[in-house]
C-alpha positions as CSV (number, residue, x, y, z in Angstrom):
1,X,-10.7,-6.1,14.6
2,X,-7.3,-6.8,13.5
3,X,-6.5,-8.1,9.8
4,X,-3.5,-9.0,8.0
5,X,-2.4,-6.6,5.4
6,X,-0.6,-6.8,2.3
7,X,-0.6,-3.9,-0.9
8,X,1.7,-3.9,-3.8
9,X,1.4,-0.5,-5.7
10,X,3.0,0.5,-8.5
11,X,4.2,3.6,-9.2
12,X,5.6,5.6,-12.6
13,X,6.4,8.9,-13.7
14,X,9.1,10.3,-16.5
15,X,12.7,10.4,-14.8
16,X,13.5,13.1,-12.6
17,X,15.6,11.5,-9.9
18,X,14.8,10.7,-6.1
19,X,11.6,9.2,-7.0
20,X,11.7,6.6,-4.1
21,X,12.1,9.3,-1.4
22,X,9.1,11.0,-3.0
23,X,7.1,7.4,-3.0
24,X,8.7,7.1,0.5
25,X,7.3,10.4,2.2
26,X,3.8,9.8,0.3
27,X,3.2,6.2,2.1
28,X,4.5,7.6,5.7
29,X,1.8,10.7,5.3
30,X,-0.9,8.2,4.0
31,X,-0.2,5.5,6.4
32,X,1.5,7.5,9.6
33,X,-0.9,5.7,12.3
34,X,-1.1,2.4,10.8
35,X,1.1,-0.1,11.8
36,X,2.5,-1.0,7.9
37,X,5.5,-1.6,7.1
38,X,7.1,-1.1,2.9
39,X,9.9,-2.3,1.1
40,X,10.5,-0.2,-1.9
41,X,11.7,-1.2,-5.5
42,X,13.3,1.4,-7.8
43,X,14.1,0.7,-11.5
44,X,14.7,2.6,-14.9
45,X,13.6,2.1,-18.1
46,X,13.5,4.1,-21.1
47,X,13.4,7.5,-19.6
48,X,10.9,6.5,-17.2
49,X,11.3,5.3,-13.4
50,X,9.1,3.2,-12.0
51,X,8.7,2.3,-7.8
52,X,7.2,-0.8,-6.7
53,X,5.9,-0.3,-2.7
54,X,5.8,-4.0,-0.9
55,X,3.3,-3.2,2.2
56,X,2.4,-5.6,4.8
57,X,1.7,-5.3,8.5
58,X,-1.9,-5.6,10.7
59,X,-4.4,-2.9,10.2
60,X,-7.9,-2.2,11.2
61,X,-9.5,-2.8,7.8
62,X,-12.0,-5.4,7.1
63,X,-11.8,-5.3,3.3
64,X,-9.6,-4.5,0.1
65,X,-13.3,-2.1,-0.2
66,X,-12.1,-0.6,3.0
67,X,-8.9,-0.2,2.3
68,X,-9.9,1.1,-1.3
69,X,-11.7,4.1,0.9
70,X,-9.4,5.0,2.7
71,X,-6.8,5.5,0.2
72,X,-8.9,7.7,-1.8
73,X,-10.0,9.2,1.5
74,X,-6.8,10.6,2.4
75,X,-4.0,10.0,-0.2
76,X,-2.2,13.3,-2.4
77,X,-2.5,14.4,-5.6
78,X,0.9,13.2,-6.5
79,X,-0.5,9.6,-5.4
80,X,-2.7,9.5,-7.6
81,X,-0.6,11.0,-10.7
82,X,1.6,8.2,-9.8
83,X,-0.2,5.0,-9.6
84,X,-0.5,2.8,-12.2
85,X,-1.7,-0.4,-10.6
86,X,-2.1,-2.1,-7.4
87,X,-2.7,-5.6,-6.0
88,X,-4.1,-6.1,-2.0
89,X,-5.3,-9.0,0.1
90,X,-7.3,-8.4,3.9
91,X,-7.1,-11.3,5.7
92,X,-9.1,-10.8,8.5
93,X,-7.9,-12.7,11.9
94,X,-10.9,-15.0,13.2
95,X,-11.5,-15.9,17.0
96,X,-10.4,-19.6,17.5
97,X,-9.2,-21.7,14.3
98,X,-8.9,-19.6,11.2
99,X,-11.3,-22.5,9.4
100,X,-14.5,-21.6,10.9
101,X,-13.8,-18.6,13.4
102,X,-16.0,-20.9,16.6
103,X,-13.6,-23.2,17.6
């Protein structure tokens, strides 16, 4: 099954430069065979820089739980020193009328 996708995560570390190509190569290993796409953010404040990731596309999860797994299934170390938040809905496509999925 096919669902639509969208994940906002939110990234930070203290400033070191390049920190969306880093953000960058970490969602094209975690996501490689998932058809996602990302628009990244980059700002600076106060000696800190901080990355939002825009993701949206179809995928084949069923679930934010899913999707959950899956990230802590195969995400880096850096990932996960990096995130701060996240938001994500799974819509699910329905056969027939998105209502009642019979019709």
């Amino acid at each position: 099954m096919t669902s639509e996708t969208y994940i906002d995560l939110c990234f930070v570390r203290q400033q070191a430069g390049d920190f969306s190509g880093e953000i960058e190569e970490l969602l094209q290993k975690l996501f490689a065979k998932k058809r996602l796409n990302w628009y990244l953010e980059e700002k600076v404040v106060d000696g800190a820089e901080m990355v939002i990731a825009e993701i949206k596309g179809m995928s084949t999860w069923e679930s934010e739980d899913e999707t959950i797994q899956f990230i802590e299934d195969h995400a880096e170390d850096k990932f996960w020193d990096y995130l701060q938040g996240y938001k994500m809905f799974i819509y699910p496509v329905k056969k027939g009328c998105n209502s009642c999925g019979g019709h």
